[in-house]
C-alpha positions in Angstrom: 80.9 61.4 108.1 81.0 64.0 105.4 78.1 66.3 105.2 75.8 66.4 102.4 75.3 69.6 100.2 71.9 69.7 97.7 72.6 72.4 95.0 69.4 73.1 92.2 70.3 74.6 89.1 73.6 72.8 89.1 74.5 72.5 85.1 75.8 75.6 84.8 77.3 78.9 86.4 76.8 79.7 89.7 75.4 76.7 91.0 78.4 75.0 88.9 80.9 76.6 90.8 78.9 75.6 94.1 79.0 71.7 93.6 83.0 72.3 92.4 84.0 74.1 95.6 82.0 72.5 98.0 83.1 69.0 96.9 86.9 70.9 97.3 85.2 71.4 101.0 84.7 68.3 101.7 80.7 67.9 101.1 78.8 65.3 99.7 76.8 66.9 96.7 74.0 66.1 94.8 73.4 68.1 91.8 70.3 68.4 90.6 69.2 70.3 87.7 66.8 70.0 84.3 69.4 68.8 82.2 73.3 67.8 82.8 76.1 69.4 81.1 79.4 68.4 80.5 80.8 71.0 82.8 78.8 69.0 85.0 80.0 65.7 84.6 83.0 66.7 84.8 83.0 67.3 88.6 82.2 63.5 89.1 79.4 64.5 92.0 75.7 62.7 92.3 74.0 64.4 89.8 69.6 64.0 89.9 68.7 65.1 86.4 64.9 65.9 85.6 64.4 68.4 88.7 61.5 71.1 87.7 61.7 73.3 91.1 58.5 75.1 89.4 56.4 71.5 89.7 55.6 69.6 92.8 55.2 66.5 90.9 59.0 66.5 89.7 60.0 67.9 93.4 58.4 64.7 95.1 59.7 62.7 92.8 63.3 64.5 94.2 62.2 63.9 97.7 61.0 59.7 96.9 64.6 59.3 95.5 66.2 60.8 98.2 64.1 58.9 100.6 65.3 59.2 104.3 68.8 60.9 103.1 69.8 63.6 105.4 70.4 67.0 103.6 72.7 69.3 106.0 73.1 72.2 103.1 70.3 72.4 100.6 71.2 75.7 98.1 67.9 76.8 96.1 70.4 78.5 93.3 68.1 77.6 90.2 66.8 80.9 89.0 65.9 82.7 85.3 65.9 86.6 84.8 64.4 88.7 82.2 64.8 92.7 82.4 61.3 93.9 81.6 60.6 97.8 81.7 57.3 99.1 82.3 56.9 99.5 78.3 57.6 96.1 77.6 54.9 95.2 79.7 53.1 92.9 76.6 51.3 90.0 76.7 54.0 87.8 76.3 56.4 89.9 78.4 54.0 89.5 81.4 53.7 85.4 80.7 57.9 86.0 81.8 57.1 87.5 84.7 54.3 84.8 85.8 57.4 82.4 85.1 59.9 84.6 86.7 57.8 84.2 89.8 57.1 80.1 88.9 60.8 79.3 89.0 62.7 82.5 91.4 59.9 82.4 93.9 57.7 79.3 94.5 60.8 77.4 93.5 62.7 77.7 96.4 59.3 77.2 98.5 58.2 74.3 96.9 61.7 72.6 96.4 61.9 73.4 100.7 58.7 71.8 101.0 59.3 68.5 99.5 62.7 68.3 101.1 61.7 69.6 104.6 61.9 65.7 105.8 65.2 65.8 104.8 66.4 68.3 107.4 67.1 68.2 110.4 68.7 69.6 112.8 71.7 72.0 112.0 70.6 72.1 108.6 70.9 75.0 106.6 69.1 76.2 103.8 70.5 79.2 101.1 68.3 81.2 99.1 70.3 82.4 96.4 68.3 85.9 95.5 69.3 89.1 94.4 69.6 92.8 96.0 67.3 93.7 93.3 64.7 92.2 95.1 65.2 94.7 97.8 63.0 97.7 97.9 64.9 100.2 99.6 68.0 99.9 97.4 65.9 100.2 94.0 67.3 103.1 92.6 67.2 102.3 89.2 63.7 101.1 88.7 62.7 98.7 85.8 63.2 95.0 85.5 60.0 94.6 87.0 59.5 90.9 87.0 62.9 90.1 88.2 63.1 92.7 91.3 59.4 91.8 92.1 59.8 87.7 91.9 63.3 88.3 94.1 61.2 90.4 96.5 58.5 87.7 96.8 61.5 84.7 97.4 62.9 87.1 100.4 59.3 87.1 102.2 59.1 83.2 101.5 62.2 83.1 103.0 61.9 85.1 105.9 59.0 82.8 106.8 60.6 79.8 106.1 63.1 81.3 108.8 60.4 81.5 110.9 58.8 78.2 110.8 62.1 76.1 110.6 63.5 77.6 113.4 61.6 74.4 115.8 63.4 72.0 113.9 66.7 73.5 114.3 67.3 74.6 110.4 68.3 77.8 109.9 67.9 80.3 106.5 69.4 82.4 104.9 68.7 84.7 101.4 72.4 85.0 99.5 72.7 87.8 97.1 75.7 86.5 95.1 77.3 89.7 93.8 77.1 91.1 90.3 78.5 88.0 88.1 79.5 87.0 85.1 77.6 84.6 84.1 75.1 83.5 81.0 72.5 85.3 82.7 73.9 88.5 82.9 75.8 87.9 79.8 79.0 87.6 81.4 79.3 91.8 81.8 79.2 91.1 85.8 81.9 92.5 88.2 83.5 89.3 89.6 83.5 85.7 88.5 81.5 82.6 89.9 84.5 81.9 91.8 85.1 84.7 94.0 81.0 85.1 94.1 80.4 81.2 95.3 83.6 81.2 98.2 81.6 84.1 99.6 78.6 82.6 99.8 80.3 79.5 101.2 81.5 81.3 104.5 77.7 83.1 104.5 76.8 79.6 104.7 79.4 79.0 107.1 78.4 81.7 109.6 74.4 81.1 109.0 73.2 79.8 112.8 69.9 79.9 114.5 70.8 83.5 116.1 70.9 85.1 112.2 68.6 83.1 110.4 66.1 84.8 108.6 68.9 87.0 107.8 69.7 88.6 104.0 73.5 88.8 103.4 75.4 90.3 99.9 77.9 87.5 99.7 80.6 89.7 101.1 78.8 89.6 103.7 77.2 93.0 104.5 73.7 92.6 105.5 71.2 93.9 103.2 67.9 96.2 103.4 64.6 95.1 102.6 
């Protein structure tokens, strides 16, 4: 029976190139995202349009059409960034921030949450974050909503590590390189590609002995 793969933020880069390959792998996937694109269609997969990760209304709406559907891989890839420096901090720059932390933090909780009855055991579920949500490797400074909401998913992670552990899932938080993608204007250093195989054998190696665990896609574990 083939395995079934649950990608958010599906329309479009990253989470794209996800559904493509791991169809090409063999999964069943269901994409799920705000709004479908072409791109999207294209890959002929089970796409669930309409999926808010931000609001637990839409996410038990997810989890009521699913019903009983075993989930073996569920990748929280939907995410928004906005570089804010500490001048920029406005009034409507920190409203980005609060919804930098809606969507890159609390969405991966909350879309866990509603789909926990989903998994079971030997399921895995991905975090897709960023280094710049680690503290020790800010060197840089700046972007202050995106490093901090990226900081906040890796301790929601690290404690969904923790508490899925009894029911046999294990977790992991994916930085996916520097990409080229929409979000960082395409001026990244590899392409969604090479980024999402990487990820893909994270996801591969992720087991109950390194879960809780936060991997650069290469796989090189990564500081807090």
């Amino acid at each position: 029976m083939k395995k079934t793969a649950l990608v958010t933020g599906s329309n479009r880069g990253i989470g794209l190139d996800l559904c493509k390959q791991l169809k090409q792998n063999g999964f069943q996937v269901i994409a799920t995202c705000r709004q479908r694109s072409t791109a999207l269609d294209d890959l002929d997969v089970e796409i669930i349009e309409d999926v808010e990760v931000s609001d637990q209304k839409s996410l038990f709406k997810l989890a009521n059409t699913l019903s009983a559907r075993r989930i073996d891989w569920l990748i929280n890839n939907a995410g928004i960034a906005n570089g804010i420096a500490l001048n920029d901090l406005n009034e409507e720059n920190i409203s980005s921030c609060k919804r930098m932390f809606e969507v890159n933090s609390l969405g991966p909780l909350l879309t866990t949450q509603a789909l926990t009855g989903n998994l079971g055991e030997g399921s895995k579920v991905a975090i897709i974050t960023s280094r710049m949500g680690s503290i020790a490797d800010n060197d840089s400074g700046g972007s202050y909503g995106y490093r901090m909401s990226k900081a906040a998913v890796n301790a929601a992670g690290k404690s969904l590590a923790i508490d899925l552990k009894p029911q046999g899932v294990a977790v992991a938080m994916l930085h996916p390189g520097w990409v080229k993608t929409d979000m960082t204007a395409y001026d990244g250093l590899i392409d969604t590609s090479e980024s999402v195989s990487g990820l893909i054998e994270r996801m591969n190696e992720l087991n109950l002995e390194n879960t809780g665990s936060f991997w650069h896609m290469s796989g090189e574990l990564l500081p807090w």
